[in-house]
TORLUM-243685 format. One line per field, with one value per residue (C-alpha): y, x, z; residue number from 1. Coordinates in nm, 3 decimals. Layout:
yy	Y|... $
xx	X|... $
zz	Z|... $
k	NUM|... $
//
This chain:
yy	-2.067|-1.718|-1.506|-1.222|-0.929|-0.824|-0.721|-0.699|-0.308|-0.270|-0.552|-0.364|-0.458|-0.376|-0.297|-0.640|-0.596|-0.682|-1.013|-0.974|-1.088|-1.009|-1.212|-1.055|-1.300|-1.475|-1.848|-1.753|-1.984|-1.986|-1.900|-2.059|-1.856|-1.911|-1.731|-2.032|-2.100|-2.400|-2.714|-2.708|-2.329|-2.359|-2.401|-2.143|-1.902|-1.984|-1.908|-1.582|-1.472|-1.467|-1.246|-0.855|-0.604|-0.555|-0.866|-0.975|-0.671|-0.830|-1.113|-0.969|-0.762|-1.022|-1.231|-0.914|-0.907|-1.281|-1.210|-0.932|-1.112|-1.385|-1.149|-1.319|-1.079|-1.006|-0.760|-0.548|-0.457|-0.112|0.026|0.360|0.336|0.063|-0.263|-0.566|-0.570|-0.792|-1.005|-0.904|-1.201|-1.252|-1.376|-1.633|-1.967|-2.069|-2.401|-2.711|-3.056|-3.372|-3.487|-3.139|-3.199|-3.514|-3.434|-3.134|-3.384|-3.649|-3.378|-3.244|-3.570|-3.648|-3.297|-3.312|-3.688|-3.579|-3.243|-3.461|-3.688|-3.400|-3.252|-3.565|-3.611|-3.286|-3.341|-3.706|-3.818|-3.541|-3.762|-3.567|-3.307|-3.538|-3.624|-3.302|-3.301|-2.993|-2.708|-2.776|-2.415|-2.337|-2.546|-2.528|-2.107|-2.099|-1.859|-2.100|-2.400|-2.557|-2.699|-2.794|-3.034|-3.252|-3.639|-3.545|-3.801|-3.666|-3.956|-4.102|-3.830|-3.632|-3.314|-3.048|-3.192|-2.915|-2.780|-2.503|-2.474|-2.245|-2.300|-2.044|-2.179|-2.027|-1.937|-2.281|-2.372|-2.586|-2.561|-2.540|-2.458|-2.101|-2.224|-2.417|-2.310|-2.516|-2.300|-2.218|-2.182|-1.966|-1.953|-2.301|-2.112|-1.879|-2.169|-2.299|-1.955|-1.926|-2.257|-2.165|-1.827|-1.965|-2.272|-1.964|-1.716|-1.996|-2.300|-2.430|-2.395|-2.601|-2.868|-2.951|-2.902|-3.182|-3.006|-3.267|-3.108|-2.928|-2.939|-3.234|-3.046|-2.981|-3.368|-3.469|-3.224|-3.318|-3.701|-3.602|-3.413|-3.723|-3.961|-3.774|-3.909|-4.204|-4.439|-4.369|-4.182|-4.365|-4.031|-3.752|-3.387|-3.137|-2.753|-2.496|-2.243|-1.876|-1.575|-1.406|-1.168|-0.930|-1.146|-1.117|-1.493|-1.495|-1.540|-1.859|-1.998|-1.945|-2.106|-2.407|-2.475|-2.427|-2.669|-2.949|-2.884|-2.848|-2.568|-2.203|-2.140|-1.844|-1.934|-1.775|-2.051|-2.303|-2.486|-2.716|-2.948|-3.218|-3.211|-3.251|-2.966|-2.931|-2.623|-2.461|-2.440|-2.391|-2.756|-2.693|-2.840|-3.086|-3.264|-3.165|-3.425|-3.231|-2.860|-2.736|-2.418|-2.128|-1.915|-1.906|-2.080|-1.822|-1.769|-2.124|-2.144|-1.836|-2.092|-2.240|-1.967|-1.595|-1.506|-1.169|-1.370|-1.420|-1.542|-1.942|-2.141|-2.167|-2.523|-2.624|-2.731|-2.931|-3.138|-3.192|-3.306|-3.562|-3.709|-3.568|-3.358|-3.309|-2.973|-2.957|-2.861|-2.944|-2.678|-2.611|-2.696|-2.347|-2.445|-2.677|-2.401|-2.173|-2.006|-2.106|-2.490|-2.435|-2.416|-2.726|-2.967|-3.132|-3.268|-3.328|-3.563|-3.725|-3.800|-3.987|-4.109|-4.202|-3.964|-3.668|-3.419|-3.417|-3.021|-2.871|-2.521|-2.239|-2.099|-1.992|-1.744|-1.803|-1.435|-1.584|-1.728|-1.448|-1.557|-1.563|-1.249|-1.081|-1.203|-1.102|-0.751|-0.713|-0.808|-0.668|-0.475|-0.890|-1.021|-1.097|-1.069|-1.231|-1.210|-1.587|-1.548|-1.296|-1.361|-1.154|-1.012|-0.795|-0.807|-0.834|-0.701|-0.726|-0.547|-0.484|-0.290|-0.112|0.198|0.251|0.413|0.100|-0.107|0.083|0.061|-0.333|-0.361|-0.227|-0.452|-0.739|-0.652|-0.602|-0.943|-1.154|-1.486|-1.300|-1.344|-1.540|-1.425|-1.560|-1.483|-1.292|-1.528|-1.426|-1.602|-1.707|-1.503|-1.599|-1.379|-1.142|-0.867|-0.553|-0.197|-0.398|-0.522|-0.850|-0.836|-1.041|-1.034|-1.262|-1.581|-1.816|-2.148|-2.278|-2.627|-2.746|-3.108|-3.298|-3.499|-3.773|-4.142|-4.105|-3.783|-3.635|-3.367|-3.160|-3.145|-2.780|-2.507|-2.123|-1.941|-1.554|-1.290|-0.989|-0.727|-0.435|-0.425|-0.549|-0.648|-0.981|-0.972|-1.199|-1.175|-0.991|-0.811|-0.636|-0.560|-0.892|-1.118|-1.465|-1.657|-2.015|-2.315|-2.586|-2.900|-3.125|-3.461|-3.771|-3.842|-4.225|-4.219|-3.880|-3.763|-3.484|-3.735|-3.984|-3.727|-3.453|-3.228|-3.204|-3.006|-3.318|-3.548|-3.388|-3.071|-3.012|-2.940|-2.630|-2.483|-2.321|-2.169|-1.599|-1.492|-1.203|-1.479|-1.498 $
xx	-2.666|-2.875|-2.617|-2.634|-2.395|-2.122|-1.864|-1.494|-1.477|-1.461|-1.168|-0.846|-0.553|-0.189|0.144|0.235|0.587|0.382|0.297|-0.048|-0.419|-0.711|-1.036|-1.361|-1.670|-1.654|-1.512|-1.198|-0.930|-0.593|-0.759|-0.969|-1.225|-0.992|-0.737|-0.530|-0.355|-0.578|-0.335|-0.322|-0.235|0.091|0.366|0.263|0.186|0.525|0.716|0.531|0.604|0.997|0.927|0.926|0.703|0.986|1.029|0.647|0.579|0.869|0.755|0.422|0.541|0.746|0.467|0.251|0.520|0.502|0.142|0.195|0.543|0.275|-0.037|-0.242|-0.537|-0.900|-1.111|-1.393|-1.701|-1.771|-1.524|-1.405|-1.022|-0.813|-1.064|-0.794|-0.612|-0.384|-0.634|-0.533|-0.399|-0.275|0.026|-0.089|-0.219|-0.546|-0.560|-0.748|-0.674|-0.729|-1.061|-1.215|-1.121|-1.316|-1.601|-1.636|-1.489|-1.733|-2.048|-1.958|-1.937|-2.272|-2.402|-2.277|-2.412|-2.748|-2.745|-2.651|-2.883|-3.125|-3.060|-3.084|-3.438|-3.564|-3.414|-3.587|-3.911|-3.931|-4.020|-3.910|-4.158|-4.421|-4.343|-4.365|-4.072|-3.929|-4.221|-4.284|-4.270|-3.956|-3.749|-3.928|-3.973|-3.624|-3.433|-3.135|-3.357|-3.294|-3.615|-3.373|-3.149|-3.500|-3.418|-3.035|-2.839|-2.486|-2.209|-2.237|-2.522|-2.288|-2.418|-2.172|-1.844|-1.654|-1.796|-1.686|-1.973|-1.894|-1.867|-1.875|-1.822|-2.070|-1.977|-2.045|-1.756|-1.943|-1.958|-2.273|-2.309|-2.369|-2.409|-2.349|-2.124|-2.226|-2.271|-1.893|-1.746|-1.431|-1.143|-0.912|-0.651|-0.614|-0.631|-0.319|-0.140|-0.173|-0.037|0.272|0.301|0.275|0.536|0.784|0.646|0.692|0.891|0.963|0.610|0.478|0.712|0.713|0.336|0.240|0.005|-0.168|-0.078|-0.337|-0.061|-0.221|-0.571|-0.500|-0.427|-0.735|-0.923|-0.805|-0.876|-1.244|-1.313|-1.128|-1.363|-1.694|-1.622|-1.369|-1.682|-1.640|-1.324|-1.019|-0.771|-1.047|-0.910|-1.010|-1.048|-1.070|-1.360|-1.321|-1.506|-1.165|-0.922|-1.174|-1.337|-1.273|-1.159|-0.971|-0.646|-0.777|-0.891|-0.526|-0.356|-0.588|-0.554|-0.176|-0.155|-0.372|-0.175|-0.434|-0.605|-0.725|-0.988|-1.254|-1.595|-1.449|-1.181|-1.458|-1.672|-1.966|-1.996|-2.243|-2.255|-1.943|-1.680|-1.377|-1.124|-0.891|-0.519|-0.251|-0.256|-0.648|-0.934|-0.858|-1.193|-1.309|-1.437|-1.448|-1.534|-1.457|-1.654|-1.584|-1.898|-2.201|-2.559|-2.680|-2.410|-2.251|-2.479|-2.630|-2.882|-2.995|-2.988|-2.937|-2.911|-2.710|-2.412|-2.100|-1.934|-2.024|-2.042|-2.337|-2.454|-2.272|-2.553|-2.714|-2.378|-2.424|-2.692|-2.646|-2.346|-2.084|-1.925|-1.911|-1.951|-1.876|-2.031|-2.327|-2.595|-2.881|-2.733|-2.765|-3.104|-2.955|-2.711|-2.999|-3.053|-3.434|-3.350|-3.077|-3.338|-3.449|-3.106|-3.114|-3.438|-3.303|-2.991|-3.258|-3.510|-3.221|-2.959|-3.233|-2.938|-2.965|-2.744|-2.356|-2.332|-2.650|-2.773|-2.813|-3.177|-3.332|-3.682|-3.842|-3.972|-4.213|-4.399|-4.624|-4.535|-4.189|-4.180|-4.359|-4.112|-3.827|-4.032|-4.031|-3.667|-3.466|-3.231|-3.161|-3.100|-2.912|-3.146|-3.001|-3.123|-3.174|-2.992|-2.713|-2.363|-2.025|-2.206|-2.419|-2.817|-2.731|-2.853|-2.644|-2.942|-2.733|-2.505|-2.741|-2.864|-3.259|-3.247|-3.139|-3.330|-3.638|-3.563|-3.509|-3.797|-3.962|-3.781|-3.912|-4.234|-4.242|-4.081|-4.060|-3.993|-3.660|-3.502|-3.426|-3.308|-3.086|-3.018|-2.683|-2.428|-2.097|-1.864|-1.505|-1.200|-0.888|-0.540|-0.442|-0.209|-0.319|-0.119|0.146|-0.048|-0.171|-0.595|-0.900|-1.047|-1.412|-1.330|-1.567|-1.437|-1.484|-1.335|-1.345|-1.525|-1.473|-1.745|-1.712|-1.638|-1.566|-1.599|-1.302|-1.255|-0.946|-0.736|-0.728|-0.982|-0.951|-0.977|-1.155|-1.129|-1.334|-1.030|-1.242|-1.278|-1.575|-1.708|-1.883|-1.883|-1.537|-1.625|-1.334|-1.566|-1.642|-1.307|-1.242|-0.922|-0.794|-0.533|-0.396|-0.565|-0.358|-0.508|-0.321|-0.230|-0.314|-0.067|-0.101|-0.137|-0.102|0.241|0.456|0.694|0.450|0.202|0.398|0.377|0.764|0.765|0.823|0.658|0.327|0.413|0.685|0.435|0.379|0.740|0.662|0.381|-0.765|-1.203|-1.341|-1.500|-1.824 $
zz	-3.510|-3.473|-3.272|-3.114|-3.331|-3.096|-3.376|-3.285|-3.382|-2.987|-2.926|-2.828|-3.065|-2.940|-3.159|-3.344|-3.091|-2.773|-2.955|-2.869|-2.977|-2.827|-2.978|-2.939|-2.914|-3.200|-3.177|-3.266|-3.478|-3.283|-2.925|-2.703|-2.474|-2.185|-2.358|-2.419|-2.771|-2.973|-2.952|-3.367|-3.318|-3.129|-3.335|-3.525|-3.245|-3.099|-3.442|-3.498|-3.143|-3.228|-3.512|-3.512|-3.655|-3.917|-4.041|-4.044|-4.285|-4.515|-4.488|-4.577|-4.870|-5.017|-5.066|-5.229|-5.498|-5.565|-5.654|-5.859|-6.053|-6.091|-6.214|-5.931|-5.962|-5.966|-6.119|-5.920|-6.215|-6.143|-5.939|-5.961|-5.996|-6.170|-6.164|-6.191|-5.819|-5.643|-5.404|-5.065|-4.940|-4.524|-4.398|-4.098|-4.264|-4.119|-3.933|-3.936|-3.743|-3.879|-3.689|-3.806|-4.164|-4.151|-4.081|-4.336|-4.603|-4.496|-4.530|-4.837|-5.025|-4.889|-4.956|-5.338|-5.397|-5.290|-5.532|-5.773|-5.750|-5.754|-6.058|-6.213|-6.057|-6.177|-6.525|-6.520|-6.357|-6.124|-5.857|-5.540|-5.655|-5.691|-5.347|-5.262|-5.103|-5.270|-5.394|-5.783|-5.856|-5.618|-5.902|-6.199|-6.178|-6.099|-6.347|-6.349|-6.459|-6.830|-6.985|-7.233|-6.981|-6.954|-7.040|-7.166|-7.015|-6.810|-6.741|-6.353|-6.362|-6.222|-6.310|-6.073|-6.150|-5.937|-5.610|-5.421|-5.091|-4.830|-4.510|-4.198|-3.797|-3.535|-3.179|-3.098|-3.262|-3.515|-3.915|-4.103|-4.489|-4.586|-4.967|-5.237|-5.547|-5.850|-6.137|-6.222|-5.866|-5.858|-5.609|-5.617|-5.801|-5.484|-5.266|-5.459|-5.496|-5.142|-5.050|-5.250|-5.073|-4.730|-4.782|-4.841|-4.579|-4.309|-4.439|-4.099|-3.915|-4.288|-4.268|-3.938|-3.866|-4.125|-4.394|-4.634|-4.988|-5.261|-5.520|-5.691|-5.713|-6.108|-6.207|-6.023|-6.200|-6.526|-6.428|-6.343|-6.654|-6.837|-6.659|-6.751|-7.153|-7.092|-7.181|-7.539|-7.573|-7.444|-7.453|-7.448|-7.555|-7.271|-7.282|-7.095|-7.209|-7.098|-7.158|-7.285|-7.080|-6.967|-6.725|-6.343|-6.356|-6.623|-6.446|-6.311|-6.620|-6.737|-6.460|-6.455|-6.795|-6.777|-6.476|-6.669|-6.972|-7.170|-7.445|-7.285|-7.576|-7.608|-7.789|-8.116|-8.106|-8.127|-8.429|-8.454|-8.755|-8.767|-8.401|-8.332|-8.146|-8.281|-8.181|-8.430|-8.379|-8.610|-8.796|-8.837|-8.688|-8.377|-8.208|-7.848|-7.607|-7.307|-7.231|-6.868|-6.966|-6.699|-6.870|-6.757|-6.902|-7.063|-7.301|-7.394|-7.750|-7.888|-8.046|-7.789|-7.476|-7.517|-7.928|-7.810|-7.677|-7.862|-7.594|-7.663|-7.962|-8.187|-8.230|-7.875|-7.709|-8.042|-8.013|-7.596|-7.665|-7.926|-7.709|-7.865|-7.662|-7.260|-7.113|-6.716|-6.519|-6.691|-6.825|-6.538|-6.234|-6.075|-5.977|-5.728|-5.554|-5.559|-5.229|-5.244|-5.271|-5.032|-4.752|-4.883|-4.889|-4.531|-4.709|-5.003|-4.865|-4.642|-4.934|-5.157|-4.891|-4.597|-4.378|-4.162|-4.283|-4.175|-4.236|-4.103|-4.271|-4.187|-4.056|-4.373|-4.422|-4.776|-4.863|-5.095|-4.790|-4.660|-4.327|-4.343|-4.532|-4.239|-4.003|-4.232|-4.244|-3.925|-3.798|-4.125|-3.826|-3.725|-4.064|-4.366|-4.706|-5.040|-5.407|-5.446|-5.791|-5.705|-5.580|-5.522|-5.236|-5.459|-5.392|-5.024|-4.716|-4.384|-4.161|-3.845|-4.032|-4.268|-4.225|-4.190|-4.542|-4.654|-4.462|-4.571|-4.974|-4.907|-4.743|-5.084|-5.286|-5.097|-5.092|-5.443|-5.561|-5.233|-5.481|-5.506|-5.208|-4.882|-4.514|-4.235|-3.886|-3.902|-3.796|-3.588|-3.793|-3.627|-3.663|-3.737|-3.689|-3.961|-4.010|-4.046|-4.050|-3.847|-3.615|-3.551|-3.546|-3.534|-3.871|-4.006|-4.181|-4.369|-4.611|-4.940|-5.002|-5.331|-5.446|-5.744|-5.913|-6.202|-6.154|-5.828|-5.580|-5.413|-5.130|-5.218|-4.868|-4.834|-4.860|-4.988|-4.679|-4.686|-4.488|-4.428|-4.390|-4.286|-3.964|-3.780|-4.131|-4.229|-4.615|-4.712|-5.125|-5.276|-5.452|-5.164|-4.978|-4.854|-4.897|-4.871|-4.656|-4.700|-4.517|-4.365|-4.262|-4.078|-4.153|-3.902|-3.684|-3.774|-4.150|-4.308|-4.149|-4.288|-4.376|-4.654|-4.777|-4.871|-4.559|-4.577|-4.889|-5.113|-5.313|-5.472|-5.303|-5.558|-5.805|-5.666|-5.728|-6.071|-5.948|-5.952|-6.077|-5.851|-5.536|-5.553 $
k	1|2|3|4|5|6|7|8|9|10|11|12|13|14|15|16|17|18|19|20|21|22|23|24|25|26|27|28|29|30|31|32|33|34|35|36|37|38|39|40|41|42|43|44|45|46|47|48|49|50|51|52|53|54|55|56|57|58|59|60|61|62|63|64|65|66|67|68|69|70|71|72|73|74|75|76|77|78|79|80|81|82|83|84|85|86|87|88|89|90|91|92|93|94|95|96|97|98|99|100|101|102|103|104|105|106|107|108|109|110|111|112|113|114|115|116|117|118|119|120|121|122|123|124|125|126|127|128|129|130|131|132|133|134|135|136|137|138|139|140|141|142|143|144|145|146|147|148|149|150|151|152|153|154|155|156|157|158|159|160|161|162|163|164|165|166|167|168|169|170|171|172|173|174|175|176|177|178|179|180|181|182|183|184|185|186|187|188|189|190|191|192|193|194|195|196|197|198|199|200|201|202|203|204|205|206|207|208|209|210|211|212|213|214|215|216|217|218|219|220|221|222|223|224|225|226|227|228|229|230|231|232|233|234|235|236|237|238|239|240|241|242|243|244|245|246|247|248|249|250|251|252|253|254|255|256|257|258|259|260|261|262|263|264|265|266|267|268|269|270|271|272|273|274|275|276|277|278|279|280|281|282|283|284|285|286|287|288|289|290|291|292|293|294|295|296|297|298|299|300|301|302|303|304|305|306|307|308|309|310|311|312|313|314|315|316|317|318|319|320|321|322|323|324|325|326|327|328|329|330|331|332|333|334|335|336|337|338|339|340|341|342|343|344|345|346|347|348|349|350|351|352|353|354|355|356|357|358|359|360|361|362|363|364|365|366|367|368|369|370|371|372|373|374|375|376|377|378|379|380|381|382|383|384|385|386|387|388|389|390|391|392|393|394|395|396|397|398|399|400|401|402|403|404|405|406|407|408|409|410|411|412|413|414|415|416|417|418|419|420|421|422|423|424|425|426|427|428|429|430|431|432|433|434|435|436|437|438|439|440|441|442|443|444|445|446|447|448|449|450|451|452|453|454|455|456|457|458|459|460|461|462|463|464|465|466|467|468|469|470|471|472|473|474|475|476|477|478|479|480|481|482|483|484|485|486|487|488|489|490|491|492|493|494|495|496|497|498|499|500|501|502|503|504|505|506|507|508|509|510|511|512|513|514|515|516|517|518|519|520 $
//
């Protein structure tokens, strides 16, 4: 997966009226290395080649103002003008056939089941660090593990009830797992805006080409949150917990709730009495069963974690842990997304499943070996360097594009706290078509499908698609100039056909007719 940079910055692009696209090394999307179109890629191809310049940029800017008569947007902390933007979103869907998308579906139900079982394990009898299997004090020094989550039990033990791991394909053409999202993973809303956008953008190429539907995405969220208290409650009352209006996500948390039907409430909205969570509305107190909580550990319960938050509930926790109450995803499972243990989950899946890994990983240095951290030292110009606990791609090193100023202060930053971070070989990740200034270009792509834990697990059919727009760039977070596109993957041709899984338009797709958190 280690490849050799050879960025597209020197890939000639031509006026979007020659109808051309010129790849650079990367495994590109829609064409193969011969220079023919991908088989999945033609209709498309074909339908965009009858288009001109003109109408591609309406086409373009007509679905810009659906996003902003929508207030699709994110917010960048820190920037110098205006922080809350419309996410730059691309025309050209993204495509996946049908014997792709099973595989990734297949890994990433195996991946989560495993991390699941993990957290359990570490928040029970501990016994894959007994085995030694996973380093003691990789997991239990982690800043995102919760003494307090120690013997509480979770329904199904499913501790990461939504998923959102991303994905990136190599030159080889193959996927591996960059990393795991299991804190409060952001992005489905997008992945649903999108699919709206593009189902108007190209109506034609959508219907005929067979695309299994996302609509549905918000009823089987609501089912799973439903499931994780069903034991004891037969009709449980789910919210939505949000940090309030100022958050980067906050447009997301809106739009779920909205789509589930159910309460949009802020910490202050919330009240513990003899451990039990009840929300106030305008007939008085009404009982909570289920909190989908979009904030992060530290500041659910000022009691319990950080006593400067007001963000949470006090007493929250107290009534999680009596039984009371479900929060989702459950307190303390950042340590299993954490890029430490991520160099650890092929070992993981093989320890509780007796399986070798679907999804492989990525090639991953642990700075807090001395070893490692000498090879990472030495090769910083080769490599990628993360903060183990950082995300938005903040804390982040790209060292082929760094300048040795920057390469030099990193170098002290690892060598002062090399527990703090991991490496990776860069990896060339595949390009898909975008447009860009009228033209149609090569642009960096990685995915993040999104999994759903409770009674049962379930792969939604679609994935949020992002795109580094700058060019030759390999950071996709929005947070750092990077958009999204829709992802279409294709039904199969003896089952899943436009016609019986809503790849005509109808069906669950019509959910979508009435209708984002900064990625991380």
């Amino acid at each position: 997966m280690a490849a050799k940079i050879q960025d597209i910055d020197d890939t000639p692009t031509l006026p979007m009226t020659g109808a051309a696209y010129l790849p650079g090394a990367a495994y590109d999307e829609m064409i193969a290395h011969g220079g023919d179109v991908r088989a999945h890629y033609a209709a498309l191809q074909s339908r965009i080649s009858t288009l001109g310049a003109g109408e591609l940029a309406d086409r373009q800017r007509m679905l810009e103002r659906s996003f902003l008569l929508q207030g699709i947007t994110f917010t960048v902390y820190g920037a110098d003008s205006a922080t809350e933007r419309i996410i730059p979103t691309d025309l050209f869907p993204r495509i996946l056939p049908a014997q792709e998308w099973a595989k990734i579906e297949a890994g990433l139900t195996q991946r989560l089941q495993a991390l699941n079982m993990f957290l359990a394990d570490i928040y029970g009898e501990q016994q894959i660090l007994m085995d030694g299997v996973v380093p003691r004090e990789l997991v239990l020094g982690a800043p995102s593990y919760r003494r307090e989550m120690q013997n509480l039990y979770v329904p199904h033990k499913a501790y990461a009830n939504v998923c959102g791991s991303d994905l990136i394909r190599g030159q080889d053409g193959e996927f591996a797992v960059l990393e795991d999202n299991l804190r409060v993973p952001s992005g489905v809303s997008y992945m649903l805006a999108n699919r709206d956008a593009s189902k108007r953008t190209f109506p034609g190429a959508y219907r005929e080409a067979g695309v299994r539907p996302v609509e549905r995405y918000p009823d089987l969220l609501l089912a799973t949150l439903k499931s994780m208290s069903a034991d004891w409650r037969p009709n449980p009352q789910v919210v939505v917990l949000t940090p309030g209006v100022y958050n980067s996500a906050y447009y997301e948390h809106a739009y779920l709730a909205r789509l589930m039907g159910v309460p949009l409430v802020e910490g202050r909205d919330l009240v513990v009495h003899d451990n039990m969570v009840y929300m106030r509305t305008t007939t008085g107190l009404r009982r909570v069963d289920v909190i989908y909580r979009r904030v992060d550990d530290d500041f659910i319960d000022p009691l319990t974690f950080r006593r400067d938050s007001s963000l949470g509930a006090a007493g929250l926790f107290n009534a999680y842990r009596a039984g009371n109450v479900v929060i989702c995803n459950a307190p303390g499972t950042g340590v299993a997304d954490d890029k430490a243990v991520y160099a650890f989950v092929p070992d993981i899946i093989r320890y509780y499943l007796g399986e070798d890994a679907i999804l492989p990983n990525i090639e991953t240095f642990l700075c807090r070996e001395p070893a490692q951290l000498g090879h990472v030292l030495d090769n910083l110009d080769k490599l990628v360097v993360k903060a183990v606990g950082a995300s938005g791609g903040y804390g982040m090193l790209v060292g082929p594009h760094a300048s040795a100023r920057e390469r030099s202060e990193f170098a002290d930053a690892l060598k002062a706290d090399p527990a703090n971070y991991i490496a990776q070989p860069t990896i060339q990740l595949s390009t898909a078509p975008c447009l860009v200034d009228g033209r149609i270009e090569p642009r960096h792509v990685d995915l993040r499908p999104f999994i759903l834990s409770g009674e049962k697990t379930v792969v939604t059919p679609g994935a949020l698609t992002r795109v580094a727009l700058k060019r030759g760039s390999l950071v996709v977070n929005s947070s750092q100039g990077g958009g999204s596109k829709d992802t279409w993957v294709l039904a199969e041709e003896n089952g899943h056909n436009g016609h019986g899984h809503g790849g005509n338009g109808h069906g669950a797709d019509k959910a979508s007719a009435s209708s984002k958190e900064s990625l991380a």
